[in-house]
C-alpha positions as CSV (number, residue, x, y, z in Angstrom):
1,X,71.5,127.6,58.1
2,X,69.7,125.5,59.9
3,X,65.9,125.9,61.3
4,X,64.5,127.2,64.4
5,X,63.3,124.7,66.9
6,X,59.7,124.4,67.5
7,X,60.2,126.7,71.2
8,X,62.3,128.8,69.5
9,X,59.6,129.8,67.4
10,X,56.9,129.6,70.0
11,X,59.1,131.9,71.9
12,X,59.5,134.4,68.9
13,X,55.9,134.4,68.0
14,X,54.7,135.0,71.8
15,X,56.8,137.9,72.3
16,X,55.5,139.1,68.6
17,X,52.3,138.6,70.4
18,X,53.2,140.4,73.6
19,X,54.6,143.6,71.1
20,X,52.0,143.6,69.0
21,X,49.5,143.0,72.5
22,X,51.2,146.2,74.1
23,X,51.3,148.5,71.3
24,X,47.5,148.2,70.7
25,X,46.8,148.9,74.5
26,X,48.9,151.9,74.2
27,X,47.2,153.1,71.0
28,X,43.7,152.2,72.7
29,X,45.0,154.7,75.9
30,X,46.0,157.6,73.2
31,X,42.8,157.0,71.1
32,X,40.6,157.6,74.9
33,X,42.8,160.3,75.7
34,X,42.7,162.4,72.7
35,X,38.7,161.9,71.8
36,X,37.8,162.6,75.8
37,X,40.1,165.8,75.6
38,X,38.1,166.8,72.1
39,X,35.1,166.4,74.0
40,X,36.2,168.2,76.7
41,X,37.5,170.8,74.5
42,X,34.5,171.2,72.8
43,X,31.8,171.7,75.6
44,X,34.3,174.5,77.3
45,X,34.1,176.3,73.8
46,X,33.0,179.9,74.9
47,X,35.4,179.8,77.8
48,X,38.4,178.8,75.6
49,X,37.4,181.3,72.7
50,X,37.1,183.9,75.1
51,X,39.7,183.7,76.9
52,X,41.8,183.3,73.7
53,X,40.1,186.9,72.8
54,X,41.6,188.5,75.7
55,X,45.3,188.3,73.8
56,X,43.4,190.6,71.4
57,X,41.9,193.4,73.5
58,X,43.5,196.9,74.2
59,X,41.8,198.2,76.5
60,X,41.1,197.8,80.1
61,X,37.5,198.0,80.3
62,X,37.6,195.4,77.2
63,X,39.9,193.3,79.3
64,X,37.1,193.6,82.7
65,X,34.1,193.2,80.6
66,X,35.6,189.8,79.2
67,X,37.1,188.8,82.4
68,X,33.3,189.0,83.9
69,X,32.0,186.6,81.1
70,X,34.6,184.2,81.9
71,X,33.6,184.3,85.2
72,X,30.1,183.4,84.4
73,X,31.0,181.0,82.2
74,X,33.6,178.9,84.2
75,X,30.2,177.4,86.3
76,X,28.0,177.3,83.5
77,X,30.1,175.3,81.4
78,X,34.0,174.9,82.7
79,X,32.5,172.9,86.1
80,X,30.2,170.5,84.1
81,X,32.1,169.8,81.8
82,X,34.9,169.2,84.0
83,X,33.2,167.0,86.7
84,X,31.7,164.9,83.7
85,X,35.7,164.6,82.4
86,X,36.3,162.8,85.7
87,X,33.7,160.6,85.5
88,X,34.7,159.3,82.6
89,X,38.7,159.0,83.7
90,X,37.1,157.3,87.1
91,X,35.5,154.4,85.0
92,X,38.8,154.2,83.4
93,X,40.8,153.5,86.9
94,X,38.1,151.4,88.5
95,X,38.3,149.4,84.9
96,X,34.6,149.7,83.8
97,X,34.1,149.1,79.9
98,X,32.4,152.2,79.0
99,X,31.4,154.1,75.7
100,X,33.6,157.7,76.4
101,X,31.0,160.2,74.9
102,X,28.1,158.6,76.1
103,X,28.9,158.5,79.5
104,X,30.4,162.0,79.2
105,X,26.8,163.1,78.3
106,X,24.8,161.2,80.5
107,X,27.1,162.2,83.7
108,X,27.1,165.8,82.8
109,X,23.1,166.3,82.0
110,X,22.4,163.8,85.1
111,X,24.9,166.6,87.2
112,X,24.8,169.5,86.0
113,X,23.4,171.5,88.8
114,X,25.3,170.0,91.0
115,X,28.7,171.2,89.3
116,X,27.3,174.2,88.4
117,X,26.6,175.0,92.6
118,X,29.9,173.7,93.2
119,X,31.4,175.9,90.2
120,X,29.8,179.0,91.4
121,X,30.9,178.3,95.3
122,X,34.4,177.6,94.4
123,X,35.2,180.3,91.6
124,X,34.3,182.4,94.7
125,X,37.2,180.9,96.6
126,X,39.7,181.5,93.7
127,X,38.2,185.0,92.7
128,X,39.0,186.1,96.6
129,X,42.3,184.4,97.0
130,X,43.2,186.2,93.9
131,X,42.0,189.6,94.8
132,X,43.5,189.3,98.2
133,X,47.1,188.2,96.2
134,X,47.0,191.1,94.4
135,X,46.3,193.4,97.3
136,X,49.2,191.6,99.3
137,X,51.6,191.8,96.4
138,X,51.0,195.5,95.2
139,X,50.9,197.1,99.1
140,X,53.7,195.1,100.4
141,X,56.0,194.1,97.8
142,X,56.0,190.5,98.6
143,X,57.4,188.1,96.0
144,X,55.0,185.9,94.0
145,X,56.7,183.1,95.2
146,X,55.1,183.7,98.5
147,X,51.4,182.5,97.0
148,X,52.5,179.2,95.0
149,X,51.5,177.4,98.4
150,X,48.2,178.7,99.0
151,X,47.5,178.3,94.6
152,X,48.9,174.7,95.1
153,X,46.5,173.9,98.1
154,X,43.0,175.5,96.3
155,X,44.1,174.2,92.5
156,X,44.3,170.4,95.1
157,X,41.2,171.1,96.7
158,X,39.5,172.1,93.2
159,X,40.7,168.7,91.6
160,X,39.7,166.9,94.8
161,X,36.2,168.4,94.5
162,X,35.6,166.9,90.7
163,X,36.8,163.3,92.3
164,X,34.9,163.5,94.8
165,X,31.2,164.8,92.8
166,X,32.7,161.9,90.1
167,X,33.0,159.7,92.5
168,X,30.0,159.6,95.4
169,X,26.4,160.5,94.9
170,X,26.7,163.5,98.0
171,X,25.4,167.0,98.9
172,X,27.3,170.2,97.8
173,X,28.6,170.9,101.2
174,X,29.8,167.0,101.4
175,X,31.6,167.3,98.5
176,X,33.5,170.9,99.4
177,X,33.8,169.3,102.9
178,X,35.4,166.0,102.1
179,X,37.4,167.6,99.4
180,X,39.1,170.0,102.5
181,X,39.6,167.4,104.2
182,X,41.5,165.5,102.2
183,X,43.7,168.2,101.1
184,X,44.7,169.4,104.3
185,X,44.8,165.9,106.0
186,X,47.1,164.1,103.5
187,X,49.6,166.6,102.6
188,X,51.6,163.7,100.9
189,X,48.8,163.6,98.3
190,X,48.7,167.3,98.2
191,X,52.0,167.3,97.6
192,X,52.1,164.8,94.6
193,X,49.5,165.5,92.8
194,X,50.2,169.3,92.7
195,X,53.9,168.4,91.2
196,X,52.6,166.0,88.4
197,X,50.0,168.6,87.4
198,X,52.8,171.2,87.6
199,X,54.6,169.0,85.0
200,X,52.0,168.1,82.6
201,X,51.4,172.0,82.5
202,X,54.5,172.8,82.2
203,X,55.5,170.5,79.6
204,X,52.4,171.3,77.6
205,X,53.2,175.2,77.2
206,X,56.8,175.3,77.0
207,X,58.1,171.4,75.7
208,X,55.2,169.3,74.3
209,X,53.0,171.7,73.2
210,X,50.8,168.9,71.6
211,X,49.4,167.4,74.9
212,X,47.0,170.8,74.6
213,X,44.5,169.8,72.1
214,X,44.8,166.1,72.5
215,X,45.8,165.2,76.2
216,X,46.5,167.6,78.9
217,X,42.6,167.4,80.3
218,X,42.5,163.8,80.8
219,X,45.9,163.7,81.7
220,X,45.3,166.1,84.9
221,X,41.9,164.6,85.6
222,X,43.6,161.0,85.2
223,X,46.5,161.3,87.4
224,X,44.4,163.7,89.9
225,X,41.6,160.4,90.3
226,X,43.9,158.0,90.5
227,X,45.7,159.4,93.2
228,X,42.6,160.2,94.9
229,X,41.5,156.8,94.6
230,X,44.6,155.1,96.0
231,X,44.2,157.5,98.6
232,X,40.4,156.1,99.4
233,X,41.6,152.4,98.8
234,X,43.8,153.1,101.7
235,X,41.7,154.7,104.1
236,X,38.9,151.9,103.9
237,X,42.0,149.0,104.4
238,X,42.8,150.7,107.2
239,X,39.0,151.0,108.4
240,X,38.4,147.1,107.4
241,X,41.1,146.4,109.2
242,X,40.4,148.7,112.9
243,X,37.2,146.9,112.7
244,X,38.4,143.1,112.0
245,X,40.7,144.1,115.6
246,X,37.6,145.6,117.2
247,X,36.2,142.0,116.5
248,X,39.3,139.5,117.2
């Protein structure tokens, strides 16, 4: 048998390169992916053990009285932790090199008030869209599929509002007001993002049950930046170019 040319082999050994190149990028991903979603796990604790209690309680009073701790909870910890998940995932898109858990800490210390206003503001907005569901749905025997719009439009606006706090240095009300904005203003965005959240959830409770505990978090908060971010790319094209025909 005779031997391989010399390109032959430099061929073969490149694309052993390139293999070898790829699958340590893709391990490198899964390695981010799994130790931000511990994190994030981690500092949502309470809110996850609780809520993991309510499978175990009888009673309706039980049920209420854990309910209401949740509720305080979600802004204490859930919207930190949260908003400091998505600064991490926004270093990843804009391709900064960045230590995962350090910057996790030092975004959510440096911002915690600031999620925990915004928390508090929009757990307001869910608790009263879901109160005024269930009025809706027991008095006039509507269907449920009659609210998936309105859940899909505040879960977007909820996702847009960590990007955004992630994302610029603004006031509360900026934040909640840009966040509207773009929610209502770029329904194709709205649109997308809501569907490949609705998949990664889906496929995490009823297919791949393992993306819970090791991706789903970063996976939403990824996918939710990065769309946002295209999204703002876009807009300031457009801006730089209004203004370079303002000026020709």
């Amino acid at each position: 048998m005779k031997n391989k040319s010399p390109i032959a082999k430099h061929l073969l050994g490149g694309m052993i390169m390139n293999l070898w190149g790829n699958l340590y990028r893709v391990c490198e991903w899964i390695t981010r992916f799994a130790s931000l979603n511990l994190i994030w796990l981690l500092f949502n604790l309470p809110v996850i053990l609780l809520t993991i209690n309510l499978f175990n309680v009888h009673s309706l009073s039980q049920v209420t009285q854990t309910l209401m701790i949740i509720g305080i909870l979600i802004p204490l910890v859930f919207f930190p932790a949260t908003t400091a998940m998505f600064a991490v995932v926004r270093k990843w898109v804009i391709k900064e090199d960045i230590s995962t858990f350090k910057m996790y800490l030092t975004y959510y210390k440096e911002n915690y008030v600031r999620s925990l206003n915004g928390g508090i503001l929009i757990l307001f907005f869910w608790v009263s869209f879901i109160l005024y569901s269930y009025t809706f749905y027991q008095h006039m025997d509507l269907s449920l599929l009659i609210f998936i719009l309105p859940f899909a439009v505040l879960t977007i606006f909820t996702l847009h509002f960590f990007s955004i706090t992630a994302h610029f240095d603004v006031r509360l009300l900026a934040s909640l007001k840009h966040a509207f904005f773009i929610t209502i203003g770029s329904p194709l965005l709205t649109l997308g993002i809501s569907l490949i959240t609705g998949l990664i959830l889906f496929l995490s409770i009823k297919t791949i049950t393992f993306l819970i505990p090791f991706f789903v978090g970063p996976l939403i908060a990824y996918s939710s930046f990065l769309g946002f971010y295209a999204h703002l790319m876009k807009v300031e094209a457009r801006k730089v170019k209004f203004q370079e025909g303002l000026y020709s």
